[in-house]
PDB file of N, CA, C and O in Angstrom:
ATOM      1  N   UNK A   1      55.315-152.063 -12.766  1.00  0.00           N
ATOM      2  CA  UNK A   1      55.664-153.192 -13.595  1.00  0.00           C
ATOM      3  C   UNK A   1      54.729-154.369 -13.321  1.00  0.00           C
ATOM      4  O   UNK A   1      54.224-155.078 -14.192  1.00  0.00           O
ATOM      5  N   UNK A   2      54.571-154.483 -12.078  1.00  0.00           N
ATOM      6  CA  UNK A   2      53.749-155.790 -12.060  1.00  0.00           C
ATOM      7  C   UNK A   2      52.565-155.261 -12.406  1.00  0.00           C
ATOM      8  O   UNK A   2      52.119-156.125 -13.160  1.00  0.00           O
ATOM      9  N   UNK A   3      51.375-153.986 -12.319  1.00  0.00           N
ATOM     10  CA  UNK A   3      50.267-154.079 -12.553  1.00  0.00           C
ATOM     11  C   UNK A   3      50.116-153.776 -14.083  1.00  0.00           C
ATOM     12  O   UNK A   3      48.949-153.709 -14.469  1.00  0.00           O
ATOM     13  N   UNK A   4      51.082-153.583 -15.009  1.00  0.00           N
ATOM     14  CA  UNK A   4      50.762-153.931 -16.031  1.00  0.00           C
ATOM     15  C   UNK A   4      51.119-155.363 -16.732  1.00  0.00           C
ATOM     16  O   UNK A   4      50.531-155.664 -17.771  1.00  0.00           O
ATOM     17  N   UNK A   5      51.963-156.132 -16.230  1.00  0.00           N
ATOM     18  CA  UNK A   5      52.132-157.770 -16.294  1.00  0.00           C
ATOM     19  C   UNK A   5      50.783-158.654 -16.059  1.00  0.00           C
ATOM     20  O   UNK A   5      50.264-159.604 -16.644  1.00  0.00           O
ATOM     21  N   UNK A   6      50.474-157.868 -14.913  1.00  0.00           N
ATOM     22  CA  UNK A   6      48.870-158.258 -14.513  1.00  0.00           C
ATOM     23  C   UNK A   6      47.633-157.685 -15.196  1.00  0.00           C
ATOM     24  O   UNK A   6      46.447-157.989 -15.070  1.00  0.00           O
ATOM     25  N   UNK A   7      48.290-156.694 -16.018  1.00  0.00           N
ATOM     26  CA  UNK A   7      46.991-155.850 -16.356  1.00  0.00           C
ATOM     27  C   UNK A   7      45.845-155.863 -15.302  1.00  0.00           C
ATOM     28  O   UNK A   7      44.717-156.355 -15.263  1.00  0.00           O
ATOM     29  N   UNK A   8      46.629-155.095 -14.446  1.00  0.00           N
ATOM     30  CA  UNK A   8      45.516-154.335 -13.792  1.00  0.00           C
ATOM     31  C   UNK A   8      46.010-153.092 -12.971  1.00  0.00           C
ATOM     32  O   UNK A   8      47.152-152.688 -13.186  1.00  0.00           O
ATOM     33  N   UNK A   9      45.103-152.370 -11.908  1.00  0.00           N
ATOM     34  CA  UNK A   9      45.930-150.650 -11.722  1.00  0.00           C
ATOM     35  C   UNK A   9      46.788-151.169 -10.805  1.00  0.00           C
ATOM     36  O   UNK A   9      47.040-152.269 -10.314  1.00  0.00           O
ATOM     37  N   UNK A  10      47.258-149.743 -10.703  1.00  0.00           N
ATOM     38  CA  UNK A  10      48.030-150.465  -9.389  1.00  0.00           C
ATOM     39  C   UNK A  10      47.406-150.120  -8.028  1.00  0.00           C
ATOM     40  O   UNK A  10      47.721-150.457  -6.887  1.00  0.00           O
ATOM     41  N   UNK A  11      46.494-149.400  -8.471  1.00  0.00           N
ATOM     42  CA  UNK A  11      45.421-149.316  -6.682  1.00  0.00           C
ATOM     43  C   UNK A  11      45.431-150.913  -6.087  1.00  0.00           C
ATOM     44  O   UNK A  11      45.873-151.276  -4.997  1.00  0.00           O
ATOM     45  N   UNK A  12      44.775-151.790  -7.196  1.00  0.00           N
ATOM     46  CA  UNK A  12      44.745-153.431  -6.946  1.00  0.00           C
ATOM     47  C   UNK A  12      45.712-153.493  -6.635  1.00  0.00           C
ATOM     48  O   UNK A  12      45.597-153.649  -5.420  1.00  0.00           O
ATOM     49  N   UNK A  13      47.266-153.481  -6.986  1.00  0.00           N
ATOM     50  CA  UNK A  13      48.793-154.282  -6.557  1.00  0.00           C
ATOM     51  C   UNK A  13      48.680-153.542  -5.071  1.00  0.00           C
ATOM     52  O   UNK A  13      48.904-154.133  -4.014  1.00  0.00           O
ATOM     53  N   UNK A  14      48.379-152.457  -5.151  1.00  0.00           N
ATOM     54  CA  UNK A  14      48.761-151.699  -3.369  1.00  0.00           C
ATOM     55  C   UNK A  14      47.746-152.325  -2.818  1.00  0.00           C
ATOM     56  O   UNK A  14      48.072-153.180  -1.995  1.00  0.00           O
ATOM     57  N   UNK A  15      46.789-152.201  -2.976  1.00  0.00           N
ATOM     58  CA  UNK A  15      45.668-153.560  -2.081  1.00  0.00           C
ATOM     59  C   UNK A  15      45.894-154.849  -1.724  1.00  0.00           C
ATOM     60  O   UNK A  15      45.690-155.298  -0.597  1.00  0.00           O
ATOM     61  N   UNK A  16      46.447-155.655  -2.960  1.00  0.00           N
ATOM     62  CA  UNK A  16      46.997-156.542  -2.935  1.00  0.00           C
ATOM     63  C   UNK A  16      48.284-156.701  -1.376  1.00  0.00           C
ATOM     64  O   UNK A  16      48.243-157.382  -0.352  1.00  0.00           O
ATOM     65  N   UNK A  17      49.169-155.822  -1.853  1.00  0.00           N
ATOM     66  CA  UNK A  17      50.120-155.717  -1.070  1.00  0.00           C
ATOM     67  C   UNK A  17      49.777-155.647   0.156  1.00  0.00           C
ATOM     68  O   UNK A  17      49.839-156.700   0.790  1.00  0.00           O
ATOM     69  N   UNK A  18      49.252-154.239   0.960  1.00  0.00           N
ATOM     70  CA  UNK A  18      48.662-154.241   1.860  1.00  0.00           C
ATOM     71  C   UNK A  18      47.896-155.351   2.544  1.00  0.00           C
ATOM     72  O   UNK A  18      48.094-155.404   3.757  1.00  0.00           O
ATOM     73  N   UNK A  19      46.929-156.397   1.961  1.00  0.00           N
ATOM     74  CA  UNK A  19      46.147-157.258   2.558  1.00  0.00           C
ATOM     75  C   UNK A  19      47.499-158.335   2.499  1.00  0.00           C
ATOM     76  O   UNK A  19      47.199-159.330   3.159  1.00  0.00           O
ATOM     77  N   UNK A  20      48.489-158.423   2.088  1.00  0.00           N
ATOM     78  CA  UNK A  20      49.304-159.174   2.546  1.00  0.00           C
ATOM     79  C   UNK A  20      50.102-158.967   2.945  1.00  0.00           C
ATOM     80  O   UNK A  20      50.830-159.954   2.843  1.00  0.00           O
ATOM     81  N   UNK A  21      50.624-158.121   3.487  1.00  0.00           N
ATOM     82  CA  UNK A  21      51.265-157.289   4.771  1.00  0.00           C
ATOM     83  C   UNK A  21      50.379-157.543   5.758  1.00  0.00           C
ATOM     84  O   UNK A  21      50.802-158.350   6.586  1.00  0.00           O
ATOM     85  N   UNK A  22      49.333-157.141   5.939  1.00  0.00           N
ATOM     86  CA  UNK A  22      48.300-157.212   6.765  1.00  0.00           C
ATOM     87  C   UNK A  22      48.376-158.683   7.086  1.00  0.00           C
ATOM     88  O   UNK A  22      48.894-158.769   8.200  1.00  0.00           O
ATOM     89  N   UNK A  23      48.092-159.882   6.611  1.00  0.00           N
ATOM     90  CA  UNK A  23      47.257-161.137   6.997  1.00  0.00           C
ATOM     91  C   UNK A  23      48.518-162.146   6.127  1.00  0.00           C
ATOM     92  O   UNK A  23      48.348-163.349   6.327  1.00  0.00           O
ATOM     93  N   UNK A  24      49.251-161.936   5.571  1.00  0.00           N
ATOM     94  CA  UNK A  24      49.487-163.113   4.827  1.00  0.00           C
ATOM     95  C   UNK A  24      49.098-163.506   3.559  1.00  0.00           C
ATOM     96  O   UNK A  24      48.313-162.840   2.884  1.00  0.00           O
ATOM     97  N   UNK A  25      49.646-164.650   3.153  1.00  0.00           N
ATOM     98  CA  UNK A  25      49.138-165.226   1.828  1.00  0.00           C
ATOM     99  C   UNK A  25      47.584-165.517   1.803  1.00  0.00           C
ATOM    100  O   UNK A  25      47.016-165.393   0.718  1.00  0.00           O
ATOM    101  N   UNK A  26      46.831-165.905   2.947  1.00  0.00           N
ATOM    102  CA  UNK A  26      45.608-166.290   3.366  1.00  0.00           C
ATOM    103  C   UNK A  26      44.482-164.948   3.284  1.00  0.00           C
ATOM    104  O   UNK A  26      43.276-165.075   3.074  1.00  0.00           O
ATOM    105  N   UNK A  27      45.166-163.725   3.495  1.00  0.00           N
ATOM    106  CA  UNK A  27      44.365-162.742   3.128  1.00  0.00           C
ATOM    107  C   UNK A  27      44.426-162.567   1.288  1.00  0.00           C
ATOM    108  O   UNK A  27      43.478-161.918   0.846  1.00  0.00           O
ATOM    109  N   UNK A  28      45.131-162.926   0.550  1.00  0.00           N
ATOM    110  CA  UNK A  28      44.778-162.748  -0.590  1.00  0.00           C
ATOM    111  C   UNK A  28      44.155-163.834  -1.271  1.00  0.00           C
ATOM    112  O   UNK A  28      44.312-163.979  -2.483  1.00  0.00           O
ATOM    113  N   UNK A  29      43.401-164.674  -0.527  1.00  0.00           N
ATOM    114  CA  UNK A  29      42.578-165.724  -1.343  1.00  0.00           C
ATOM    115  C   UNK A  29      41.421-165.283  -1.566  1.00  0.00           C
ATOM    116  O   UNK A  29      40.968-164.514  -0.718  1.00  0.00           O
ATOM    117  N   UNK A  30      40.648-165.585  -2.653  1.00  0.00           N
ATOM    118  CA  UNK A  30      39.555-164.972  -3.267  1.00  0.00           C
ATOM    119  C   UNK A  30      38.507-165.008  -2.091  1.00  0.00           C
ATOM    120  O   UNK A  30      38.661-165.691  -1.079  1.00  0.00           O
ATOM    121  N   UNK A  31      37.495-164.247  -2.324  1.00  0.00           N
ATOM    122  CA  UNK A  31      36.347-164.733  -1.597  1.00  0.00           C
ATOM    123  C   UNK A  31      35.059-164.941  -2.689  1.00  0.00           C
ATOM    124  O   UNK A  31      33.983-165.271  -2.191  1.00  0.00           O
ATOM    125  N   UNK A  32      35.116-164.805  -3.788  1.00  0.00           N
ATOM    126  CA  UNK A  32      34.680-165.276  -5.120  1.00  0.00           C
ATOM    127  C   UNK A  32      34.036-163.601  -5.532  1.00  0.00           C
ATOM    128  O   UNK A  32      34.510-162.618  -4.963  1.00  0.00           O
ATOM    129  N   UNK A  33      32.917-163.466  -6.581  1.00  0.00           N
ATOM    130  CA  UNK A  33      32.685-162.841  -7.155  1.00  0.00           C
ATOM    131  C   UNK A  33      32.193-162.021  -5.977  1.00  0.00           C
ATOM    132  O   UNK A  33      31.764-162.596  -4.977  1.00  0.00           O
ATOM    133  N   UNK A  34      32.258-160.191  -6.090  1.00  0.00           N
ATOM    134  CA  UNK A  34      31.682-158.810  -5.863  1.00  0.00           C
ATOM    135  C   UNK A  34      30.058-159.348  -5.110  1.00  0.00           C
ATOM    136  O   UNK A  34      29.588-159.447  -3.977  1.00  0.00           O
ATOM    137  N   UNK A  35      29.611-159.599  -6.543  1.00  0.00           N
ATOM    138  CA  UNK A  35      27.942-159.421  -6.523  1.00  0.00           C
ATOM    139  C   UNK A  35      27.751-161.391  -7.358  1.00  0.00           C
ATOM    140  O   UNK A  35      27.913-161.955  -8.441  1.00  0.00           O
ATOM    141  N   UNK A  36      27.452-161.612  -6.373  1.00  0.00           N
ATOM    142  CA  UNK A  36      27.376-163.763  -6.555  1.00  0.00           C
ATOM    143  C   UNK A  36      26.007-163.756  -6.062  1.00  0.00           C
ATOM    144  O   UNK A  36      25.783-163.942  -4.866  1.00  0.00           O
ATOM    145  N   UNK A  37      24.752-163.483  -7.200  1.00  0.00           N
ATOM    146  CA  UNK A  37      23.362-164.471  -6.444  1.00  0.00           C
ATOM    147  C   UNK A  37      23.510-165.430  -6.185  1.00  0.00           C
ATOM    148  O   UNK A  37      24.400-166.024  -6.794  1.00  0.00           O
ATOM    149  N   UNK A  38      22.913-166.001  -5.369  1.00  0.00           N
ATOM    150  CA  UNK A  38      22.715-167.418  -4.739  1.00  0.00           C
ATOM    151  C   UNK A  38      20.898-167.513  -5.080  1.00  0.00           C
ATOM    152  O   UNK A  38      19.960-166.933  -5.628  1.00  0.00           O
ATOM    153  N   UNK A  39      21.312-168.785  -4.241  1.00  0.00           N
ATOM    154  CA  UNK A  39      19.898-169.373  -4.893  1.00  0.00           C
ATOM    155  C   UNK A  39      19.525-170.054  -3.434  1.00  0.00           C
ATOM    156  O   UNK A  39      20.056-171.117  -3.113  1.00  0.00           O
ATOM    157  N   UNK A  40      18.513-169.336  -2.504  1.00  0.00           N
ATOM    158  CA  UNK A  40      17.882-169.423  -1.353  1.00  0.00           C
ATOM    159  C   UNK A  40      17.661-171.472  -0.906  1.00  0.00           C
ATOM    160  O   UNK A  40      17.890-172.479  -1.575  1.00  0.00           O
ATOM    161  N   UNK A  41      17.220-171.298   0.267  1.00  0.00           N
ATOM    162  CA  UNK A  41      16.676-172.645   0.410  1.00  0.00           C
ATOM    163  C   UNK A  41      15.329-172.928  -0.131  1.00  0.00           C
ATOM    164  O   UNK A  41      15.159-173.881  -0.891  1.00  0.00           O
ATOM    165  N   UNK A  42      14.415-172.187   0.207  1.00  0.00           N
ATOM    166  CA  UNK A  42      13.049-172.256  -0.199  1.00  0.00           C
ATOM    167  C   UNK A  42      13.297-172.207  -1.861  1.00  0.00           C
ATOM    168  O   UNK A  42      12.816-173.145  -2.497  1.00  0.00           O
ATOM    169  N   UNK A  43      13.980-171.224  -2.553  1.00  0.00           N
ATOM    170  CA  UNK A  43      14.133-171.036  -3.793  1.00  0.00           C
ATOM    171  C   UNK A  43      14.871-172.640  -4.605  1.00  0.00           C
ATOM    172  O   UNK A  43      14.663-172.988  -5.768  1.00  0.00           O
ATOM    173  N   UNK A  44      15.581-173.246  -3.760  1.00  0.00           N
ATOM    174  CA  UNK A  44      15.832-174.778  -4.059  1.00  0.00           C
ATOM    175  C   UNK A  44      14.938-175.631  -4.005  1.00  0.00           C
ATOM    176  O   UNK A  44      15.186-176.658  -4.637  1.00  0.00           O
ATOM    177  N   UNK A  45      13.827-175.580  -3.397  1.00  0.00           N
ATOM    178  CA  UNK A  45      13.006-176.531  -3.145  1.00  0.00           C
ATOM    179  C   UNK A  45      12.150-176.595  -4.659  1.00  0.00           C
ATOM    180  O   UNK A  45      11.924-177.564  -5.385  1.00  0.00           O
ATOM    181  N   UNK A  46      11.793-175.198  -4.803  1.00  0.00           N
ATOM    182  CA  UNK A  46      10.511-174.472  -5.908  1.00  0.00           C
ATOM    183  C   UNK A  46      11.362-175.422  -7.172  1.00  0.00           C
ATOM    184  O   UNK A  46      10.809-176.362  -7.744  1.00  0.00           O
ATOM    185  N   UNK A  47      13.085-174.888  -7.529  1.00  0.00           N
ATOM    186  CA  UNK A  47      13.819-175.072  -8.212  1.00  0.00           C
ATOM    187  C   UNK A  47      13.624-177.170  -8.595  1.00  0.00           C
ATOM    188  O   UNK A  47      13.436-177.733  -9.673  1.00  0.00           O
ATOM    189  N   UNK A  48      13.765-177.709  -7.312  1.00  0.00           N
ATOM    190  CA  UNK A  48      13.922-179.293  -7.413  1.00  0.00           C
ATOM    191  C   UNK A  48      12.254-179.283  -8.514  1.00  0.00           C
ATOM    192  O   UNK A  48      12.103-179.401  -9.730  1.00  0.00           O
ATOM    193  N   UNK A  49      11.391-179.113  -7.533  1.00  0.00           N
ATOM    194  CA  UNK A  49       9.860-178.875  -8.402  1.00  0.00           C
ATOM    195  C   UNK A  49      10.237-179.265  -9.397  1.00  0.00           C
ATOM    196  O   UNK A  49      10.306-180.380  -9.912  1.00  0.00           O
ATOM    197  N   UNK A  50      10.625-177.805  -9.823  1.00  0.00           N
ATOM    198  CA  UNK A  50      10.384-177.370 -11.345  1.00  0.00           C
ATOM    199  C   UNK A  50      11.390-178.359 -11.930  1.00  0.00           C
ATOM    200  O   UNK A  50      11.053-178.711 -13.060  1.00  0.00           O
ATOM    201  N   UNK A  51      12.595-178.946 -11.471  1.00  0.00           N
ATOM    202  CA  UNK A  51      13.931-180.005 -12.649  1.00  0.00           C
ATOM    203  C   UNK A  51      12.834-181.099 -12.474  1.00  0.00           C
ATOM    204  O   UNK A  51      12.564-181.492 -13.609  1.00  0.00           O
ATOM    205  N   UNK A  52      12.071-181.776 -11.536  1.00  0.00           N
ATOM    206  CA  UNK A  52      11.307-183.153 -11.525  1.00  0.00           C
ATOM    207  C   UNK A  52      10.467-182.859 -12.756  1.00  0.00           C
ATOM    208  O   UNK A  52      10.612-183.661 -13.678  1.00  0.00           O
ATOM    209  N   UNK A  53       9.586-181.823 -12.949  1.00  0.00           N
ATOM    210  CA  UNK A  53       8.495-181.653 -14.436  1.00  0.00           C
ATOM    211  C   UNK A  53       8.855-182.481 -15.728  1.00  0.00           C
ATOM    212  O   UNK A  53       8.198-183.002 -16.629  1.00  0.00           O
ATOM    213  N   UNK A  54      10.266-182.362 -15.398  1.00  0.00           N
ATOM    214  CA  UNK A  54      10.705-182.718 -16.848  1.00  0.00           C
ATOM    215  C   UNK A  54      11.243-180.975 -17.634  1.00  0.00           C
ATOM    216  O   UNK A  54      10.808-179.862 -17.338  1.00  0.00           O
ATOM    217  N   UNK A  55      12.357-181.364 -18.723  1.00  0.00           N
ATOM    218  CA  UNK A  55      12.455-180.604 -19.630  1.00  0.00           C
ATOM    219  C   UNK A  55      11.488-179.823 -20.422  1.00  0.00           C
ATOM    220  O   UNK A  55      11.468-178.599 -20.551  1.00  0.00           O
ATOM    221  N   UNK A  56      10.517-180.881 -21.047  1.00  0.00           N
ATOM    222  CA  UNK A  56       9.510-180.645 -21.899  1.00  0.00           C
ATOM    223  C   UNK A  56       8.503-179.694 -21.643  1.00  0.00           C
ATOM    224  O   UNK A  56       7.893-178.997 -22.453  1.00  0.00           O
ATOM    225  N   UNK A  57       8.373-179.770 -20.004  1.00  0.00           N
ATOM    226  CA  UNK A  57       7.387-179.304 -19.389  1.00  0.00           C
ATOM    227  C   UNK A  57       7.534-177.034 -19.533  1.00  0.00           C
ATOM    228  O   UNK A  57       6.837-176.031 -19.691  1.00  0.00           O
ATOM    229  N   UNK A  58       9.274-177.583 -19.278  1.00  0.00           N
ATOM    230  CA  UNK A  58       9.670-176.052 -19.618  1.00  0.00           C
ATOM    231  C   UNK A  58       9.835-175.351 -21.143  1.00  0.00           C
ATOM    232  O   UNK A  58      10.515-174.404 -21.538  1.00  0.00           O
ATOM    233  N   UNK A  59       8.860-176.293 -21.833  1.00  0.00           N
ATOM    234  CA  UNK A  59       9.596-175.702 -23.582  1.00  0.00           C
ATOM    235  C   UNK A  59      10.235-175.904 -24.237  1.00  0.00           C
ATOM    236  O   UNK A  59      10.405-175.379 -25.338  1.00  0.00           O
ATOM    237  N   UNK A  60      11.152-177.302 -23.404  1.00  0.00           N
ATOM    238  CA  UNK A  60      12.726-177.749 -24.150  1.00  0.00           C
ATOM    239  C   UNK A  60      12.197-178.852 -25.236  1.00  0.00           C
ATOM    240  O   UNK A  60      11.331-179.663 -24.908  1.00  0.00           O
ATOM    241  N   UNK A  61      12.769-178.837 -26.559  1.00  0.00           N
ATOM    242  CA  UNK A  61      12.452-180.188 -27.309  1.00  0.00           C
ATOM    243  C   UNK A  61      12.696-181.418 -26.843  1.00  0.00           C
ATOM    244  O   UNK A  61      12.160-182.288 -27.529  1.00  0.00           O
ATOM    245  N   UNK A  62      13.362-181.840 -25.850  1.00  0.00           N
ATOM    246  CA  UNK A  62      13.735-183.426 -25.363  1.00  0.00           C
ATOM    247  C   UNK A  62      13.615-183.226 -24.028  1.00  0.00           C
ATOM    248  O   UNK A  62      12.922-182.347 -23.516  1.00  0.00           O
ATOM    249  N   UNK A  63      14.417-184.190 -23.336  1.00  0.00           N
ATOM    250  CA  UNK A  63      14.174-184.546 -21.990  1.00  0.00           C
ATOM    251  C   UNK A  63      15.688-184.529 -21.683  1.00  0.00           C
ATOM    252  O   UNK A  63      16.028-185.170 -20.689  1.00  0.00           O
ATOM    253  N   UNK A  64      16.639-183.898 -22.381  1.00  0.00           N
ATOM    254  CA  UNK A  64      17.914-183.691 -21.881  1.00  0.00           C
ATOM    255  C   UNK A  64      18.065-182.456 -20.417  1.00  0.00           C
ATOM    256  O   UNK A  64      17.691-181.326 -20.731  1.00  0.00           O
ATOM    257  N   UNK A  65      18.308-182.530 -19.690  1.00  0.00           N
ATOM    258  CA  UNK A  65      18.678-181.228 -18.819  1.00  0.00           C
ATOM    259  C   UNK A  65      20.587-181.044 -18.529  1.00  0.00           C
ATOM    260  O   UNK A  65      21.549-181.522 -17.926  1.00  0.00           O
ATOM    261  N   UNK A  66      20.121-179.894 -19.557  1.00  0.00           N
ATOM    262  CA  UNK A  66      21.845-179.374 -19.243  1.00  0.00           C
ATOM    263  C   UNK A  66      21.774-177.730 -18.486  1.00  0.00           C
ATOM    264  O   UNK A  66      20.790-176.996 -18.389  1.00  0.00           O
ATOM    265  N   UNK A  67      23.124-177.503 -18.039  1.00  0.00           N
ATOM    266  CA  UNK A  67      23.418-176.703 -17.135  1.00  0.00           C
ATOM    267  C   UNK A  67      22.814-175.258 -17.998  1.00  0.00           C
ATOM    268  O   UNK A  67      22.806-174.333 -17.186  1.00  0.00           O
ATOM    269  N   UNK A  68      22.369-174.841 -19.228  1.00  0.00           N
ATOM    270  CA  UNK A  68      22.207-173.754 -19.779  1.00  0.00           C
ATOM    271  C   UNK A  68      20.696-174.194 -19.528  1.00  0.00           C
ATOM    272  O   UNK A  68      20.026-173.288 -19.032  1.00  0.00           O
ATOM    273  N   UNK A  69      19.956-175.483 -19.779  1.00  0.00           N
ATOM    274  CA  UNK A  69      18.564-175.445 -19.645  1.00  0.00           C
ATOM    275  C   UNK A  69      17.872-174.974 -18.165  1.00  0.00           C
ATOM    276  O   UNK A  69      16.822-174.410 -17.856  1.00  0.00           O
ATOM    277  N   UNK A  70      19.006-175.504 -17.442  1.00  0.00           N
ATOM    278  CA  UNK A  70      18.942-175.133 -15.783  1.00  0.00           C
ATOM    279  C   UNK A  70      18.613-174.290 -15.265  1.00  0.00           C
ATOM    280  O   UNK A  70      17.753-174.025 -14.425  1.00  0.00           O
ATOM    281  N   UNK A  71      20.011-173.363 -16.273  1.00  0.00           N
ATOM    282  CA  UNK A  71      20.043-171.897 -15.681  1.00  0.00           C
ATOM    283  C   UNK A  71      19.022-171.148 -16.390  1.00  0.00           C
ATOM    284  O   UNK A  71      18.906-170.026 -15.897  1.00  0.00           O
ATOM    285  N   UNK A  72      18.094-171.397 -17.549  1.00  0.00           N
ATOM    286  CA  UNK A  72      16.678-170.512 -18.334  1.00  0.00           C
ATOM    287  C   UNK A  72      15.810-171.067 -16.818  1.00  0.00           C
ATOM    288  O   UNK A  72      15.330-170.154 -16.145  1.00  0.00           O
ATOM    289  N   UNK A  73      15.657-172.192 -16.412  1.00  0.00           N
ATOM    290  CA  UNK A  73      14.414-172.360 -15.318  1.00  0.00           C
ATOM    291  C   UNK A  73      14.793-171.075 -14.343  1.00  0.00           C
ATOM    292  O   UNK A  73      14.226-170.002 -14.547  1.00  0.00           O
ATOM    293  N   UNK A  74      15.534-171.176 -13.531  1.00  0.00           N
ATOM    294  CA  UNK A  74      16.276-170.681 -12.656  1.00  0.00           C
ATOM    295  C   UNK A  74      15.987-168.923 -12.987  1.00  0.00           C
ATOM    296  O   UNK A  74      15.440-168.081 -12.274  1.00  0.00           O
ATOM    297  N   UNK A  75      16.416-168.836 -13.952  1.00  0.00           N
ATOM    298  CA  UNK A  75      16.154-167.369 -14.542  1.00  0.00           C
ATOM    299  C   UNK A  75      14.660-167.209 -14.566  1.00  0.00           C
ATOM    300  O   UNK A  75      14.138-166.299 -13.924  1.00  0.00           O
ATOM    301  N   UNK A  76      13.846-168.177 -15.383  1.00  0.00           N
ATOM    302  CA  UNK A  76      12.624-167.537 -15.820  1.00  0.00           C
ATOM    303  C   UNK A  76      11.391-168.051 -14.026  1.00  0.00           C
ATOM    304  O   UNK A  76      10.476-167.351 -13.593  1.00  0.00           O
ATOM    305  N   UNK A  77      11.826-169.270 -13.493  1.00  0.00           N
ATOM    306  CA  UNK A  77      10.936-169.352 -12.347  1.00  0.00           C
ATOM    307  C   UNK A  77      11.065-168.325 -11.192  1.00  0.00           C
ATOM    308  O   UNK A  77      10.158-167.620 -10.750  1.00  0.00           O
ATOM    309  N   UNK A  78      12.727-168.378 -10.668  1.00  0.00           N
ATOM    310  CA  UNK A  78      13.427-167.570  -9.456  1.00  0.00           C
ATOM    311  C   UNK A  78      13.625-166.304 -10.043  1.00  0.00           C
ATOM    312  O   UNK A  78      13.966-165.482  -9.193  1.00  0.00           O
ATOM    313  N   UNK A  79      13.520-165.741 -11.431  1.00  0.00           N
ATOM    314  CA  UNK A  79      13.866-164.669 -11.414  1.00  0.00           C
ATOM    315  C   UNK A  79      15.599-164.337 -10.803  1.00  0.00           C
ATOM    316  O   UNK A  79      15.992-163.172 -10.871  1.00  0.00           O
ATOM    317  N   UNK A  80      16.355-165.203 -10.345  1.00  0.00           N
ATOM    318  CA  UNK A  80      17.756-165.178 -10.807  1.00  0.00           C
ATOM    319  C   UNK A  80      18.610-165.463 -11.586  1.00  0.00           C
ATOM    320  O   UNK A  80      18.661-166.551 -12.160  1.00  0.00           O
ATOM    321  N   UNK A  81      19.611-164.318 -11.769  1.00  0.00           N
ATOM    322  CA  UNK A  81      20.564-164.723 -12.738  1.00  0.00           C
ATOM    323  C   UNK A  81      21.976-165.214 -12.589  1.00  0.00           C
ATOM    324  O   UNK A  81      22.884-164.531 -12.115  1.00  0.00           O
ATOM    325  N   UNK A  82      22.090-166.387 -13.007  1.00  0.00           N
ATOM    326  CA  UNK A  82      23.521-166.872 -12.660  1.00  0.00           C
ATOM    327  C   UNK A  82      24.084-167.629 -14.061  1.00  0.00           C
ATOM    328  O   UNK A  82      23.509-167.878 -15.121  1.00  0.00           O
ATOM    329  N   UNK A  83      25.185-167.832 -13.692  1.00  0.00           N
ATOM    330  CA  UNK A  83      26.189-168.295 -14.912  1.00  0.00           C
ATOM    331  C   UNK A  83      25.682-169.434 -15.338  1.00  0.00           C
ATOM    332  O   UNK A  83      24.716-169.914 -14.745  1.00  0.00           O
ATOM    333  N   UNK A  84      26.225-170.048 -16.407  1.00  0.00           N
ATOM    334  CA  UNK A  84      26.256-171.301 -16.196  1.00  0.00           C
ATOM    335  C   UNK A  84      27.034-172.403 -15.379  1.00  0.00           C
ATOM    336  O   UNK A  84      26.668-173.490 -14.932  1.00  0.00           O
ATOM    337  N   UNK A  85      28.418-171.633 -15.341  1.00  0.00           N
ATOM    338  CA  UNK A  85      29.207-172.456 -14.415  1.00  0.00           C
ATOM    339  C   UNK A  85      28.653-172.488 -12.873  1.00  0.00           C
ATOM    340  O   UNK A  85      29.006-173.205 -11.937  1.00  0.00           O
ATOM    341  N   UNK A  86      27.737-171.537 -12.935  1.00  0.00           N
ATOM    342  CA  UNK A  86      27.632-171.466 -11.167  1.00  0.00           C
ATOM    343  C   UNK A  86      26.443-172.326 -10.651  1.00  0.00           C
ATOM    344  O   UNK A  86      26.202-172.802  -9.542  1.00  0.00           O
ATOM    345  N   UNK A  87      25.809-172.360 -11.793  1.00  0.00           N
ATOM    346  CA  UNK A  87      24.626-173.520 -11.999  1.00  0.00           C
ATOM    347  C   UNK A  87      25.398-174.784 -11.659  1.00  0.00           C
ATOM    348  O   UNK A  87      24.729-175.449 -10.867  1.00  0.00           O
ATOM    349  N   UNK A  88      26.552-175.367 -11.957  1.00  0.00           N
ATOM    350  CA  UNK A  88      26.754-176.234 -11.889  1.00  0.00           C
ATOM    351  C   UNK A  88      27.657-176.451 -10.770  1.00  0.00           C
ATOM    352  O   UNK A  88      28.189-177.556 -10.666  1.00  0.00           O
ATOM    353  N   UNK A  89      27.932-175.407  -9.798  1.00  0.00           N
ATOM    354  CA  UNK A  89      28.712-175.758  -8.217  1.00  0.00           C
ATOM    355  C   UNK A  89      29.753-175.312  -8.104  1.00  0.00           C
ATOM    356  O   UNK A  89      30.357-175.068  -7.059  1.00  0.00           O
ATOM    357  N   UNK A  90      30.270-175.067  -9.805  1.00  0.00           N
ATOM    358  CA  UNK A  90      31.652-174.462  -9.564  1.00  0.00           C
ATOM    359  C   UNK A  90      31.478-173.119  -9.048  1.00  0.00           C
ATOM    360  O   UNK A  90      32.461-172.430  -8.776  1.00  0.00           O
TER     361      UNK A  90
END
């Protein structure tokens, strides 16, 4: 009942369960996404670089920088891929 309320299997609810049997409420707090690129230190530095150029510099029509223009640098300089939300800290 609950893993279809949850829509999901119930391997997850017995996991679920288990890690909180095991540890508590504190074992079922996220630890965020599976597979989460990050974005290195050195790869921040290259990254600051490249936001100081300016927009324009990357192809953009204005000098606005938003979190989707961010994440094309990010993609096309670092060769990583991340969300947009994750671009932005969340």
């Amino acid at each position: 009942m609950i893993a279809k309320d949850l829509r999901v299997s119930v391997r997850s609810v017995e996991r679920w369960r288990r890690a909180w049997r095991e540890g508590g409420a504190e074992a079922l707090c996220s630890t965020g996404p599976a597979n989460c690129p990050t974005v290195t230190g050195a790869q921040f530095a290259v990254l600051e670089e490249e936001l100081g150029k300016g927009p324009s510099a990357h192809g953009f029509d204005d000098e606005r920088w938003t979190l989707a223009r961010v994440r094309t640098v990010i993609r096309r300089r670092l060769q990583v891929s991340l969300s947009v939300r994750r671009c932005g800290g969340c």
